[in-house]
N, C-alpha and C positions, 0 to 999 in steps of 0.2 A: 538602481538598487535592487536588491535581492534577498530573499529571505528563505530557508532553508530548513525541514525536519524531517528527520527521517525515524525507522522502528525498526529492531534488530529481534532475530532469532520468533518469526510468529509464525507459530502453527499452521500454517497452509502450505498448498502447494504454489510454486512458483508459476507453473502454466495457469493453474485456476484465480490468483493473482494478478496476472496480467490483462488477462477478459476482462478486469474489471479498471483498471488502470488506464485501458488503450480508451475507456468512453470517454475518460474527461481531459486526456491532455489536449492542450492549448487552450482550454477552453477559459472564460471567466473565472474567481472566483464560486461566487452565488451561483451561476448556472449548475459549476461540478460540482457544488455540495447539493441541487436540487435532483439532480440525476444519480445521486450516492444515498439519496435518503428513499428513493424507490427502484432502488437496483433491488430486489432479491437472491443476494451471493453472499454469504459468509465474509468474505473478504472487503465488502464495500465499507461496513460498519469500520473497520479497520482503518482502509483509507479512509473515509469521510474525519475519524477522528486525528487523524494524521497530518489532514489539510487545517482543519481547525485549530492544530496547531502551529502549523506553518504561517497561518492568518494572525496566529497572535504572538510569534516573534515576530512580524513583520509590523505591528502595531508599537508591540514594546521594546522591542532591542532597536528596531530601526527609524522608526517615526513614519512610516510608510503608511499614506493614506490606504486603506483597504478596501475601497471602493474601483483602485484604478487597477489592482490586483489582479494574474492570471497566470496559468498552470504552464509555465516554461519548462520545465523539464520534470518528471515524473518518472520511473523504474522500476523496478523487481529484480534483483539479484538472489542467486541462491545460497540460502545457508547450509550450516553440517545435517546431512542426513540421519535419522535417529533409523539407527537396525533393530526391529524386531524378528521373531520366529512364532511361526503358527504349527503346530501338529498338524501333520498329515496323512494319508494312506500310509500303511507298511513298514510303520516306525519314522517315516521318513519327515523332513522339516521345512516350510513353505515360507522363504524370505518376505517379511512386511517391510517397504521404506517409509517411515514416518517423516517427509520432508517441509523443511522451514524458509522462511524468506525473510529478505532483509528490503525492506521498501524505503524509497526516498524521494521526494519532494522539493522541486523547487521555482520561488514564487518569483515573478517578475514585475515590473511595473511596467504600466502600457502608457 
Protein backbone atom coordinates (compact mmCIF):
# COMPACT_ATOMS: atom_id res chain seq x y z
CA UNK A 1 0.00 0.00 0.00
CA UNK A 2 0.83 3.43 -0.81
CA UNK A 3 -0.01 6.88 -0.04
CA UNK A 4 0.68 9.89 -1.96
CA UNK A 5 0.86 14.14 -1.80
CA UNK A 6 2.17 16.31 -3.66
CA UNK A 7 2.18 20.67 -3.90
CA UNK A 8 2.07 22.48 -7.22
CA UNK A 9 3.48 25.79 -8.35
CA UNK A 10 5.87 26.86 -4.85
CA UNK A 11 8.08 29.62 -4.87
CA UNK A 12 11.40 28.03 -4.87
CA UNK A 13 14.01 27.09 -6.85
CA UNK A 14 13.96 23.48 -8.13
CA UNK A 15 17.96 23.06 -7.39
CA UNK A 16 17.53 24.58 -3.87
CA UNK A 17 14.50 22.22 -3.51
CA UNK A 18 16.26 19.17 -4.06
CA UNK A 19 19.17 19.80 -1.23
CA UNK A 20 16.58 19.44 0.81
CA UNK A 21 14.57 16.43 -0.54
CA UNK A 22 17.85 14.27 -1.37
CA UNK A 23 18.26 14.25 2.97
CA UNK A 24 15.25 12.32 3.73
CA UNK A 25 14.43 9.95 0.87
CA UNK A 26 14.21 6.34 1.83
CA UNK A 27 14.30 7.27 5.08
CA UNK A 28 11.51 6.44 7.97
CA UNK A 29 8.75 8.48 8.52
CA UNK A 30 9.68 10.13 12.10
CA UNK A 31 13.36 10.14 11.18
CA UNK A 32 12.40 12.64 7.82
CA UNK A 33 10.27 14.80 9.71
CA UNK A 34 13.19 14.97 12.59
CA UNK A 35 15.79 16.06 10.10
CA UNK A 36 13.13 18.67 8.24
CA UNK A 37 12.19 20.31 11.45
CA UNK A 38 16.24 21.25 11.89
CA UNK A 39 17.18 21.67 8.20
CA UNK A 40 17.63 25.60 8.08
CA UNK A 41 16.27 25.90 4.18
CA UNK A 42 13.22 27.62 3.13
CA UNK A 43 12.11 24.73 1.32
CA UNK A 44 12.26 22.13 4.30
CA UNK A 45 9.24 23.88 6.15
CA UNK A 46 7.57 23.11 2.70
CA UNK A 47 8.46 19.48 2.45
CA UNK A 48 8.11 18.61 6.13
CA UNK A 49 4.43 20.09 5.72
CA UNK A 50 4.03 18.00 2.57
CA UNK A 51 5.09 14.70 4.23
CA UNK A 52 2.57 15.41 6.99
CA UNK A 53 0.39 15.27 4.74
CA UNK A 54 1.18 12.31 3.04
CA UNK A 55 1.22 10.77 6.65
CA UNK A 56 -2.36 11.67 6.88
CA UNK A 57 -3.81 10.28 3.69
CA UNK A 58 -2.00 7.25 4.50
CA UNK A 59 -3.97 7.28 7.85
CA UNK A 60 -7.25 8.30 6.43
CA UNK A 61 -7.97 7.31 2.95
CA UNK A 62 -5.93 4.10 3.34
CA UNK A 63 -5.90 2.67 6.99
CA UNK A 64 -2.17 2.50 6.76
CA UNK A 65 -0.45 2.00 10.15
CA UNK A 66 1.93 5.17 10.29
CA UNK A 67 4.35 3.80 12.26
CA UNK A 68 5.43 1.11 9.53
CA UNK A 69 5.71 4.17 7.00
CA UNK A 70 8.74 5.45 4.89
CA UNK A 71 9.84 7.88 2.03
CA UNK A 72 9.63 5.65 -1.32
CA UNK A 73 9.83 7.84 -3.68
CA UNK A 74 10.05 11.77 -3.24
CA UNK A 75 10.82 14.59 -6.29
CA UNK A 76 11.17 18.19 -7.46
CA UNK A 77 10.02 18.79 -10.86
CA UNK A 78 9.90 22.12 -12.43
CA UNK A 79 7.24 24.60 -12.84
CA UNK A 80 6.42 27.76 -15.24
CA UNK A 81 9.21 30.27 -14.76
CA UNK A 82 7.77 33.78 -13.73
CA UNK A 83 10.03 36.61 -16.17
CA UNK A 84 10.87 39.61 -14.38
CA UNK A 85 13.11 42.69 -15.63
CA UNK A 86 15.37 44.80 -13.42
CA UNK A 87 16.92 48.35 -14.91
CA UNK A 88 20.22 48.37 -15.68
CA UNK A 89 23.18 50.44 -16.88
CA UNK A 90 22.47 52.52 -20.19
CA UNK A 91 18.90 52.23 -20.52
CA UNK A 92 19.31 48.72 -20.81
CA UNK A 93 17.18 45.68 -18.89
CA UNK A 94 18.55 42.79 -16.69
CA UNK A 95 16.36 39.34 -17.11
CA UNK A 96 15.05 38.07 -13.27
CA UNK A 97 13.78 34.28 -13.37
CA UNK A 98 11.46 33.81 -10.65
CA UNK A 99 11.31 29.92 -10.74
CA UNK A 100 8.59 27.49 -9.12
CA UNK A 101 8.51 23.73 -8.19
CA UNK A 102 6.08 21.10 -8.17
CA UNK A 103 7.19 18.52 -5.32
CA UNK A 104 5.71 15.07 -4.64
CA UNK A 105 5.76 12.44 -2.21
CA UNK A 106 5.30 9.11 -1.90
CA UNK A 107 4.69 6.81 1.20
CA UNK A 108 5.42 3.26 1.39
CA UNK A 109 4.80 0.63 3.82
CA UNK A 110 7.89 -1.45 5.17
Amino acid sequence: MEAKASVNYIRVSPRKARLVVDLVRGKRVEDALTILSVTPKASARIVKNLLKSAVANASHDRNIDVDTLFVDTIYVNEGPTLKRFRARAMGRAGRILKRTSHITVVLKER
